[in-house]
C-alpha positions as CSV (number, residue, x, y, z in Angstrom):
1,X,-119.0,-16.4,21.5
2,X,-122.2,-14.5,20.9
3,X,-123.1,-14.1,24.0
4,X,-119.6,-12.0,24.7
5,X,-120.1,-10.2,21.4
6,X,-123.9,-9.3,22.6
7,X,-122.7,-8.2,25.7
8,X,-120.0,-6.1,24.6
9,X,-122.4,-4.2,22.9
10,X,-125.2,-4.0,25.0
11,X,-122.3,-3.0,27.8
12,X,-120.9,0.0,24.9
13,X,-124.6,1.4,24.6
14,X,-125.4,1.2,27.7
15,X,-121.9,3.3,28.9
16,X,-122.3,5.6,25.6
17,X,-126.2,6.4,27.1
18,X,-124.8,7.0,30.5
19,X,-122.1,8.9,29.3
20,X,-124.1,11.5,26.8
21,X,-126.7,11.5,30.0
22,X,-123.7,12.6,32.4
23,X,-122.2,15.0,29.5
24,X,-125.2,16.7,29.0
25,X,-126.4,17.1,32.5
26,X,-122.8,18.9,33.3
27,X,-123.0,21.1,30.1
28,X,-127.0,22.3,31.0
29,X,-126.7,22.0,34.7
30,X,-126.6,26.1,34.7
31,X,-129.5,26.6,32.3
32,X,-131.5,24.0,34.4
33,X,-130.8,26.0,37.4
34,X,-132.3,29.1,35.9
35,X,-135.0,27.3,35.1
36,X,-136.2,25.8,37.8
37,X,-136.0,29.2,39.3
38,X,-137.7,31.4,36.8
39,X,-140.9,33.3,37.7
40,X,-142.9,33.3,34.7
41,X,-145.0,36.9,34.1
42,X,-148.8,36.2,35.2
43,X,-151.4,35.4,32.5
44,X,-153.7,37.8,33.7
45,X,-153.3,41.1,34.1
46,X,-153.5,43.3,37.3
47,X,-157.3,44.4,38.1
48,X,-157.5,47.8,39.2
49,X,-160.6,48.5,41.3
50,X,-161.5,52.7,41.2
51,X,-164.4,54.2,42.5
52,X,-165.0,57.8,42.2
53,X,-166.7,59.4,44.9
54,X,-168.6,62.9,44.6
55,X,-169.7,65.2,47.8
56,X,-173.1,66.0,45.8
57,X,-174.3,69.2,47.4
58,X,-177.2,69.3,49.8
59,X,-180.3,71.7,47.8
60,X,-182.2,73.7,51.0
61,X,-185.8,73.1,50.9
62,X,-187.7,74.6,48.5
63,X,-190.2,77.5,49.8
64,X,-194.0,78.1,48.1
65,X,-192.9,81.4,47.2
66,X,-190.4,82.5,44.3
67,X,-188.9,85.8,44.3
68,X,-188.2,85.5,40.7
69,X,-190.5,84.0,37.7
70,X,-189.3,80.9,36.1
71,X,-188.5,81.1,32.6
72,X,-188.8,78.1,30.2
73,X,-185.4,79.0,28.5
74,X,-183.6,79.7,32.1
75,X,-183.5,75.5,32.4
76,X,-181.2,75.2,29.9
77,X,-178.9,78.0,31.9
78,X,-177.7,76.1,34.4
């Protein structure tokens, strides 16, 4: 007789387990879906490389011979 009551009971648990199992797989099923399919946003962000190039402009050689006198003051001119 225990042996029919112990398996009886094992047998409802075991269906009740099966059954929430089954119940909740159906009622998530879509949420599970979406995700298994969702693209989390990357950690790290986007590195932007940027260089800045500048035409620097060519001086002409310089001659021996000034037509003009260089003034200390005329440095801080330019």
């Amino acid at each position: 007789m225990f042996t029919i009551v112990a398996a009886t009971i094992f047998s409802a648990a075991f269906l009740l387990a099966v059954g929430t199992i089954v119940w909740m797989f159906a009622l998530y099923h879509q949420k599970m879906a979406a995700a298994l399919l969702f693209e989390p946003i990357p950690q790290n962000p986007p590195v932007y490389h940027i260089r800045i190039t500048r035409n620097r402009v060519r001086q002409p050689g310089r001659t021996t011979t000034l037509s003009a006198p260089v003034l200390p003051g005329s440095v801080l001119a330019a």
